[in-house]
C-alpha positions in Angstrom: 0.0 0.0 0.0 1.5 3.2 -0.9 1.2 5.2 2.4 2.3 8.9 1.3 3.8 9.4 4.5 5.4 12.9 5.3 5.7 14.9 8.0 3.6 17.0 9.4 3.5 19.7 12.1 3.9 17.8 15.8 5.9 15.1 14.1 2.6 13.4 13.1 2.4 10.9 10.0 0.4 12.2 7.1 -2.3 10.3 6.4 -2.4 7.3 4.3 -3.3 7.5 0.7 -6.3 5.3 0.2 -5.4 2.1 -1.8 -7.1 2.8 -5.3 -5.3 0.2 -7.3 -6.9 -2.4 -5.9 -8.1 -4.7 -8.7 -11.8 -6.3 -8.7 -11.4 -10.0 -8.4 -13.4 -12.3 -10.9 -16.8 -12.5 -9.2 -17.3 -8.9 -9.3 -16.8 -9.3 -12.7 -19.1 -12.4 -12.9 -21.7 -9.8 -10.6 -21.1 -7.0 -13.5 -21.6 -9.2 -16.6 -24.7 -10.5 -15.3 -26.0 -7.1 -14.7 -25.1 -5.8 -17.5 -26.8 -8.4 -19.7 -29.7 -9.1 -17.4 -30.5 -5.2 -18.1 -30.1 -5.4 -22.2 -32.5 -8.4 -21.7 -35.1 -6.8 -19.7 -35.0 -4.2 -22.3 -35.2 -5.7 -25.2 -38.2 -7.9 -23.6 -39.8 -5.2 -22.5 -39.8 -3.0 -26.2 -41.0 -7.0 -27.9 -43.8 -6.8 -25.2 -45.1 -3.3 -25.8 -44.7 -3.6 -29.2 -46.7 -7.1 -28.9 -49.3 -5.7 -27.1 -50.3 -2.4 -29.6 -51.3 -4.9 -32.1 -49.1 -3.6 -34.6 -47.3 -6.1 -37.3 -43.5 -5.1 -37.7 -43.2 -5.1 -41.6 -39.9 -3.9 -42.1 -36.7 -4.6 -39.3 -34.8 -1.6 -40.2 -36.7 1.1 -37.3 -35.7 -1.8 -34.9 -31.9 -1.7 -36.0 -32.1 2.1 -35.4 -33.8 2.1 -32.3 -31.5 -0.8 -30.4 -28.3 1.5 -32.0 -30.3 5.1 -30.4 -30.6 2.9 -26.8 -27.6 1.4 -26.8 -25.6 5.0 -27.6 -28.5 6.5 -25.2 -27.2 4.0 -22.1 -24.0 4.7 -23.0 -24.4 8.3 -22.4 -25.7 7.1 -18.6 -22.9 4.8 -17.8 -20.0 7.3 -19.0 -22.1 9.7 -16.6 -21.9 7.3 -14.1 -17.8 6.7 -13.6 -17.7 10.7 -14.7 -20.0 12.3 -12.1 -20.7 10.0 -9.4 -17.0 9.6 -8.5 -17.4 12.9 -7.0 -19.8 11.5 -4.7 -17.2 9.2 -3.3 -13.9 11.0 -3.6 -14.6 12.2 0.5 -15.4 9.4 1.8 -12.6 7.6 0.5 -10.2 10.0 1.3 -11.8 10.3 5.1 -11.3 6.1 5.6 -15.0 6.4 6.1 -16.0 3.9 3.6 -12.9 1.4 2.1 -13.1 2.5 -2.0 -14.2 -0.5 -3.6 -17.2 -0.6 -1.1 -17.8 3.3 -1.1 -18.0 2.9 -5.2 -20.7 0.0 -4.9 -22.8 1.1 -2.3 -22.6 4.8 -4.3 -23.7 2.5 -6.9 -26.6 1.4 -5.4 -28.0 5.0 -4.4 -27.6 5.9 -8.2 -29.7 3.2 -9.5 -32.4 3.8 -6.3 -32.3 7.5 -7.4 -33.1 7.0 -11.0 -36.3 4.9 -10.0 -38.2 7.3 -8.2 -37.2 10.3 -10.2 -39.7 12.4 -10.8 -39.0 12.9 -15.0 -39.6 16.7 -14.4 -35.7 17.3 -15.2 -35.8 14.3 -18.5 -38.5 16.4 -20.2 -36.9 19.8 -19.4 -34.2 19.1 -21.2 -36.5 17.7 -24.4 -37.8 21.3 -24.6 -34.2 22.7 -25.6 -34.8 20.8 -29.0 -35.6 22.3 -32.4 -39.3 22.0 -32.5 -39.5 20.5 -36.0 -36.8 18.2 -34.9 -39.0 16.7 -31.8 -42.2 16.8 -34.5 -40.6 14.5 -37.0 -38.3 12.6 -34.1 -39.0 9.6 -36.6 -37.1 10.9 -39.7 -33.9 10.8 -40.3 -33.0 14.3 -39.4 -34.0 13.1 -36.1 -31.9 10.4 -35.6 -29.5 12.5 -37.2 -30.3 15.2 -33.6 -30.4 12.1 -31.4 -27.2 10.6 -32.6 -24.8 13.6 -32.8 -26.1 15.2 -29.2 -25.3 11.6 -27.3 -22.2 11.0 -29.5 -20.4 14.9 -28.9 -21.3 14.4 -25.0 -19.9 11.0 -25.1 -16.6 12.1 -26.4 -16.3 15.1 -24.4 -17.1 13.4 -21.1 -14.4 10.6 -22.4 -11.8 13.5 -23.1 -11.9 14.9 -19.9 -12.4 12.1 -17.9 -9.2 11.4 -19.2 -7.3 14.5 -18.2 -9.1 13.6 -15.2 -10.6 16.7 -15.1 -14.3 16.6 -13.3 -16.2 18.3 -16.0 -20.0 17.9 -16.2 -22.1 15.8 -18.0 -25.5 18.4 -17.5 -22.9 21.4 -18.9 -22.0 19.0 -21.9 -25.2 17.6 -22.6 -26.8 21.3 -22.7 -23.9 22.2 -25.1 -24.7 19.0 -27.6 -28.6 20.4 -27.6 -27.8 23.7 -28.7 -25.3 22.9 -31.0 -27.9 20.9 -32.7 -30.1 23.5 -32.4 -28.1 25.9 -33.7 -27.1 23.7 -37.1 -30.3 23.0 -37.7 -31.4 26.2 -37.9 -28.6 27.7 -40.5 -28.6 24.4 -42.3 -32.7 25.9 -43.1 -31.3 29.5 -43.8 -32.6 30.9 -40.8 -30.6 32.7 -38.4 -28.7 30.0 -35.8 -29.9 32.0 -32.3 -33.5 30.5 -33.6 -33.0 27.0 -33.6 -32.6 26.9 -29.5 -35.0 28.2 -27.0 -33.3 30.5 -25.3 -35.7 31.1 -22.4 -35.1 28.0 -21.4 -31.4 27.6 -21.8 -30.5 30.4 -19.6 -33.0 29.1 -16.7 -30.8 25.9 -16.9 -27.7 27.8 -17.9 -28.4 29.8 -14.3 -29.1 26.7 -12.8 -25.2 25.4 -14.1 -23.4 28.8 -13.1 -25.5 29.2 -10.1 -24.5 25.9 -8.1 -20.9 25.8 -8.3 -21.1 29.5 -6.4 -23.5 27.9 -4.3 -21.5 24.7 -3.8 -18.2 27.2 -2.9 -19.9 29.8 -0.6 -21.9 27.6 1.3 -20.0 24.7 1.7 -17.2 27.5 3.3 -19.8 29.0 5.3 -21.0 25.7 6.9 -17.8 24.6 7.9 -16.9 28.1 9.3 -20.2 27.7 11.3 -19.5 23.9 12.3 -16.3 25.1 13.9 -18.3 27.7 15.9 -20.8 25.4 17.2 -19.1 22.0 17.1 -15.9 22.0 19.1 -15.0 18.7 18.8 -11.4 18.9 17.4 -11.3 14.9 15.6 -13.5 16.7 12.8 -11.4 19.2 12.0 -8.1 17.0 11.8 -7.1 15.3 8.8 -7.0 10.6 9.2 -4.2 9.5 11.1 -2.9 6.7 8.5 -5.4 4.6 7.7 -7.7 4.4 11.0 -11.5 5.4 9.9 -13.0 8.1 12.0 -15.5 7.9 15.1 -18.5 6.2 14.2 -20.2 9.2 14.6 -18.0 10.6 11.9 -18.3 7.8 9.9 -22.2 7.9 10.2 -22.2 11.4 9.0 -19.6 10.9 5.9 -21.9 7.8 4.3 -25.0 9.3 5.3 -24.0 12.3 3.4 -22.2 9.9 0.3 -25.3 8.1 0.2 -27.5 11.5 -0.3 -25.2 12.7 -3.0 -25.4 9.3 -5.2 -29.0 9.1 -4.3 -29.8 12.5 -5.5 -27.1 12.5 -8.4 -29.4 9.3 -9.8 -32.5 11.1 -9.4 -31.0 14.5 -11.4 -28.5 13.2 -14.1 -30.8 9.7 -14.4 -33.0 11.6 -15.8 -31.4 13.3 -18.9 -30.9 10.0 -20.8 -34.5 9.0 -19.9 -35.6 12.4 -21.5 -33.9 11.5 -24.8 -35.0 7.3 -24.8 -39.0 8.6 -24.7 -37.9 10.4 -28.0 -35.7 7.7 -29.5 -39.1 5.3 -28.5 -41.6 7.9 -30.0 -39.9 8.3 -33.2 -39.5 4.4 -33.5 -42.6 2.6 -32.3 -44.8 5.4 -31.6 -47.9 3.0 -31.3 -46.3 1.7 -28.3 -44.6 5.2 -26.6 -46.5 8.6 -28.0 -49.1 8.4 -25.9 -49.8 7.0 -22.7 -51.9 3.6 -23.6 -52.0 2.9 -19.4 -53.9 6.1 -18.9 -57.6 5.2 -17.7 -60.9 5.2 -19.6 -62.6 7.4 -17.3 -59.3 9.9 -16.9 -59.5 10.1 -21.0 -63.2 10.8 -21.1 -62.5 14.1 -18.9 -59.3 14.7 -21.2 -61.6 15.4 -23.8 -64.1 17.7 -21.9 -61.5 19.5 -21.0 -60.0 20.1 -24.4 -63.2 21.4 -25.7 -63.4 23.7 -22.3 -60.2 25.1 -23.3 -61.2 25.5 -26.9 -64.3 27.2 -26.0 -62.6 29.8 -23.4 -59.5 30.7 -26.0 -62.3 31.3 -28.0 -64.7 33.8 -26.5 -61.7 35.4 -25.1 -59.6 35.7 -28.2 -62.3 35.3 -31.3 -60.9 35.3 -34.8 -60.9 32.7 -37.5 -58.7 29.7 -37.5 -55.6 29.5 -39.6 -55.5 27.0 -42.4 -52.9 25.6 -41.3 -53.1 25.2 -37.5 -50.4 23.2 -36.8 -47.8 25.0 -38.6 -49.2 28.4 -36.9 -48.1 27.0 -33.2 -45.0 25.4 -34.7 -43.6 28.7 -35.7 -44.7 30.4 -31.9 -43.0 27.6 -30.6 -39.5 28.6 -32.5 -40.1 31.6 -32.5 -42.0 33.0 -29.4 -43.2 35.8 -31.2 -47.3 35.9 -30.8 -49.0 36.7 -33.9 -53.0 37.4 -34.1 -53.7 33.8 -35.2 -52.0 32.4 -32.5 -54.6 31.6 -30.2 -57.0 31.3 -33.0 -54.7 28.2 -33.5 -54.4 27.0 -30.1 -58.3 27.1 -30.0 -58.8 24.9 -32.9 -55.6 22.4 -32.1 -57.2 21.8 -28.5 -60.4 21.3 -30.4 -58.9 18.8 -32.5 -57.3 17.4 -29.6 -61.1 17.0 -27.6 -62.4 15.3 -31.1 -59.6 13.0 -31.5 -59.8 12.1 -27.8 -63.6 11.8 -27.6 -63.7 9.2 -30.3 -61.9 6.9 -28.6 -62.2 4.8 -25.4 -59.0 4.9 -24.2 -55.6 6.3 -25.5 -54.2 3.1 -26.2 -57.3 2.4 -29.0 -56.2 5.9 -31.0 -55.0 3.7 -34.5 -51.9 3.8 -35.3 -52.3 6.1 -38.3 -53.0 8.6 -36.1 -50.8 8.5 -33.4 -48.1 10.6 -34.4 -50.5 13.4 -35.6 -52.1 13.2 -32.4 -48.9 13.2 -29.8 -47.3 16.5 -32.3 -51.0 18.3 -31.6 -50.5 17.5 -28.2 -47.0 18.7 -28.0 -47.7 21.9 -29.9 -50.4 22.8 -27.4 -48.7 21.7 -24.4 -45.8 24.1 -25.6 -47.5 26.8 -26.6 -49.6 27.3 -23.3 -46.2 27.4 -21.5 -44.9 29.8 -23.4 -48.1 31.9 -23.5 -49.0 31.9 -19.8 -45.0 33.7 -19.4 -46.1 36.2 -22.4 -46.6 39.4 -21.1 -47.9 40.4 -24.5 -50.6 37.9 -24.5 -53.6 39.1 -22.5 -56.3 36.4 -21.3 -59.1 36.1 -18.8 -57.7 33.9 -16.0 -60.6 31.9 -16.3 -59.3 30.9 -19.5 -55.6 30.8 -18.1 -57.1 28.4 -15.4 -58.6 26.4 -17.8 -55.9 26.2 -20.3 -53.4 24.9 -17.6 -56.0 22.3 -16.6 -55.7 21.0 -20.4 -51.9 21.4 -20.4 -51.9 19.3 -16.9 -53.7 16.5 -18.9 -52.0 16.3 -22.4 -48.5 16.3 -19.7 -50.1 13.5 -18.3 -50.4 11.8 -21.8 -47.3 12.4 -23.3 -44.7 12.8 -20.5 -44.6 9.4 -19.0 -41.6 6.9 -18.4 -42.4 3.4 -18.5 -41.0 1.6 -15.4 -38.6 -1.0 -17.8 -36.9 2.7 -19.2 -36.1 4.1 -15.5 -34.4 0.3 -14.8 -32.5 0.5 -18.0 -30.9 4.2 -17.2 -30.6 3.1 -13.4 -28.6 -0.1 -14.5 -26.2 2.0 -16.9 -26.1 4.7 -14.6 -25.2 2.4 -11.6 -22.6 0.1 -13.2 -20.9 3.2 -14.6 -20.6 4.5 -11.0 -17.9 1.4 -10.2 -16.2 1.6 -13.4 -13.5 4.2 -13.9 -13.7 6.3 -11.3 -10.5 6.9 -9.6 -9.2 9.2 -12.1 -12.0 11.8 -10.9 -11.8 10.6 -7.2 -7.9 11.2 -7.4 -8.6 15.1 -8.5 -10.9 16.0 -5.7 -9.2 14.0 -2.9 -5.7 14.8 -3.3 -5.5 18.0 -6.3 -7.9 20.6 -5.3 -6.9 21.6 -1.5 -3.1 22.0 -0.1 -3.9 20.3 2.6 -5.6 16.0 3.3 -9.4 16.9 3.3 -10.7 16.6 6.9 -14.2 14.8 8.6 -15.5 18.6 8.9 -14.2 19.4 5.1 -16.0 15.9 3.5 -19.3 16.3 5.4 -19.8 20.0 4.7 -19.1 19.9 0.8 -21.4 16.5 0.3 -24.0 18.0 2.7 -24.2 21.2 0.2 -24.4 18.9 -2.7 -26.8 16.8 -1.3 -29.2 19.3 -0.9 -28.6 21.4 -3.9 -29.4 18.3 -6.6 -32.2 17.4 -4.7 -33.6 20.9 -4.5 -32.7 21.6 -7.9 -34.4 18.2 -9.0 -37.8 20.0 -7.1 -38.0 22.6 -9.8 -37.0 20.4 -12.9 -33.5 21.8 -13.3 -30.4 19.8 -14.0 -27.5 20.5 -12.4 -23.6 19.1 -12.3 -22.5 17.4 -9.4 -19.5 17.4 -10.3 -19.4 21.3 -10.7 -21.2 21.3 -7.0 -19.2 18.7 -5.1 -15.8 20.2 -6.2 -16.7 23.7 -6.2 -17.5 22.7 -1.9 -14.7 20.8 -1.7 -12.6 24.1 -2.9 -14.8 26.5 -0.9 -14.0 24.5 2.4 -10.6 24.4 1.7 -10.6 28.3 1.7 -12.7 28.2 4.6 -10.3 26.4 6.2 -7.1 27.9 5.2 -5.5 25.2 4.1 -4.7 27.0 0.4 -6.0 25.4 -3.1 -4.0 24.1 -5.9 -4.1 26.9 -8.1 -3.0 24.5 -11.6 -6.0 22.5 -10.8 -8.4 25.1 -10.2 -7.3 26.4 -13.2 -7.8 23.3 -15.2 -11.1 22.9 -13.7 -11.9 26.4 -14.6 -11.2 25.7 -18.5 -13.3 22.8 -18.3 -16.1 24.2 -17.0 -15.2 27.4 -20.3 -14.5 25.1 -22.7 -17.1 22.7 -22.4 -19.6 24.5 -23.5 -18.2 25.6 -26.9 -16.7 22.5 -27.2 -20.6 20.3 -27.0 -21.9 23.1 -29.4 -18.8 23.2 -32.3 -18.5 19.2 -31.3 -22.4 18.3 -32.2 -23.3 21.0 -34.7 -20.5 19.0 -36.6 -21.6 15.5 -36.1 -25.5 16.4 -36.9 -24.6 18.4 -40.4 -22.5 15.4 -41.1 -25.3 12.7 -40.2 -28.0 14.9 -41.7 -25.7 14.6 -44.7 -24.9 10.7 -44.7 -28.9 9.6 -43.4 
């Protein structure tokens, strides 16, 4: 074991580097390979079963070659995620002896995979918004697996590169990069301007959400430490391991409780971005089985359709006019555009009309033909859409009756189109959680030993994953991604400052071009990849 040892002031040893070399033996392989494969298997049963149960005859095998290459790139996406981000969930209590590492990274593991399954998809369908509306309208063709493929390929190789360097970049921060670098490509490759192809709106609430958090992470973290040393004055916590001896239990308790919180809310968060983009990959490829809800009740879709018309009949009296010919193409340009023009709500009226109809005529969801499926999810995507966007227009003026009634119809098409089957959530925990105990001592080696001048402390470990802890899950609340990794190092530095110990300026440095570059990098990196797909599909 390589034990670092130096001196310190009082003649003390330094503490013992954790052993990170260790190499798994062959039943944790055995353990891996079989969860690995048991997850593929589950998901490819569960598609066959789906698909099996719509009715629908397969007559041509190509769409299913596309969609297992779209889930398997998707999955891949989660599982770099997982030995990229999550290592920062682990990296304190390692380096505290709270947890031994190989254990640390599998029960880290664990709370990833627990996370993703009760997420709430708030954040997964937050981040489908960012697309190019025509893009997420014909998800199907193949400019859209030309979107799906270059986003998930340009984060994969940017997470790969710096993972590398072992730099703790983020997977949120490159993932929003590879959206509106699609965006942006798609729109100049029409001849529009490139700032139209993203919605702005809402990538600067998430890109607030991204520059936000590491401040948070940093002031907070420093300021909870400074106040734990007021209030606690228990010196063990503030004093770096002696070798290798883990700390009081009490400690100890603290460290993995707070570990645990981190992986647990770092599932729930970043779990949810690959879910976001496997609904589209499923909805463009077996939309009988995925546009719309086919679990949702007969009696909740009878009132789906009352509500439609109530909607249409409110827009109406409150904004009469004359429907567009075109409808659909009316709301797809407000959509892009989020300029209102006088037909707008004409448009809405009669699309939420159309919606009622379509609806009305059936049972249930599920018994919508197939024929129409697609028409009907992009109606209900258009509207959904385009009352979010109205109810923030200041220029759109409407009686909050029909405000109250519109978000009633907007609660229920939500509640038909943004849904996550349970075998999708298991797929993205599985990737997710086996990525966690793959690769991660690069990252863990950064924030342990390369950010601080000094061996992080009890007092140090708690406070940063305490901070982080709380900000994912609070941040999961209101539908925002965030970066752990940006949160859990950004405490980890502010603690150190707190503390006085001094930081490593060359790694704050290189974590600080990361976090520049990464951005830039996703958009240059994927506006590349989709022209060139759009070119070859």
């Amino acid at each position: 074991m390589n034990t670092n040892v130096g001196s310190m002031p009082g003649g003390l040893a330094a503490p013992a580097r954790p052993r990170l070399d260790h190499k798994p033996g062959k039943a944790t392989w055995i353990v891996f390979a079989g969860l690995l494969l048991a997850g593929l298997g589950y998901t490819a049963w569960s598609i066959a079963t789906d698909y099996a149960g719509s009715g629908e005859q397969a007559t041509a095998i190509w769409p299913f070659v596309l969609l297992g290459l779209a889930l398997l790139i998707a999955l891949g996406f989660e599982f770099v995620n997982g030995f990229h981000d999550t290592a920062n969930a682990v990296a304190t209590v390692i380096y505290t002896n709270s947890l031994p590492p190989q254990v640390a990274v599998m029960w880290s593991g664990l709370f990833n995979f627990l996370g993703v399954l009760v997420s709430s998809g708030a954040v997964a369908f937050g981040i489908i918004s960012l697309l190019p509306v025509e893009l997420i309208l014909q998800v199907g063709s193949s400019a859209g697996f030309a979107m799906v493929f270059a986003l998930l390929i340009a984060a994969i190789v940017w997470n790969l590169g710096t993972w590398a360097l072992g730099l703790p970049a983020s997977s949120s921060h490159t993932l929003i990069g590879s959206i509106i670098g699609v965006g942006v490509a798609n729109a100049l490759m029409h001849g529009r301007d490139g700032t139209s192809g993203v919605d702005w709106s809402q990538a600067v609430k998430i890109g607030y959400s991204l520059l936000l958090s590491p401040l948070i992470g940093f002031v907070v973290s420093a300021l909870l430490l400074l106040a734990l040393r007021a209030l606690v004055k228990n010196k063990a916590l503030y004093e770096a391991p002696k070798g290798s001896t883990p700390p009081p239990w009490w400690i100890r308790g603290l460290l993995v409780l707070t570990c645990t919180g981190v992986s647990f809310s770092h599932g729930s968060n970043d779990g949810q971005k690959g879910m976001g983009l496997i609904m589209l990959i499923l909805v463009g490829t077996v939309p009988i089985s995925y546009a719309l809800n086919r679990a949702m009740p007969a009696d909740q879709t009878t009132q789906f359709a009352v509500v439609a018309h109530a909607a249409q009949a409110s827009l109406s009296a409150d904004a009469p006019g004359a429907a567009p010919a075109d409808a659909r193409a009316t709301l797809s340009h407000y959509v892009r555009t989020k300029a209102v023009e006088p037909d707008t709500l004409p448009a809405l009226a009669a699309i939420a009309g159309s919606i009622g109809d379509q609806v009305q005529q059936h049972d249930t969801l599920a018994k919508v033909p197939a024929a129409a499926v697609a028409n009907v999810r992009n109606d209900m995507y258009l509207a959904s859409e385009t009352i979010r966007l109205v109810d923030k227009d200041a220029h759109v003026k409407l009686a909050a009756g029909t405000r109250d009634k519109l978000m009633a119809f907007k609660k229920n098409i939500d509640a038909a189109t943004k849904f996550i089957p349970l075998w999708v959530k298991v797929a993205v925990a599985i990737a997710l959680g086996l990525g966690t105990m793959v690769g991660w001592k690069r990252i863990v080696i950064t924030v342990g030993e390369k950010i601080g001048k000094s061996h992080l402390t009890y007092a140090q470990g708690m406070s940063a994953e305490l901070v982080a802890m709380f900000t994912i899950g609070l941040a999961d609340s209101f539908g925002l991604p965030v970066s752990t990794t940006h949160v859990l190092s950004s405490g980890v530095a502010g603690t150190m400052a707190a503390n006085r110990s001094g930081l490593q300026w060359s790694t704050i440095r290189n974590l600080a071009m990361a976090w520049v570059l990464t951005l830039p990098a996703a958009i240059l990196l994927s506006g590349s990849l989709y022209w060139l797909f759009a070119k070859l599909f």
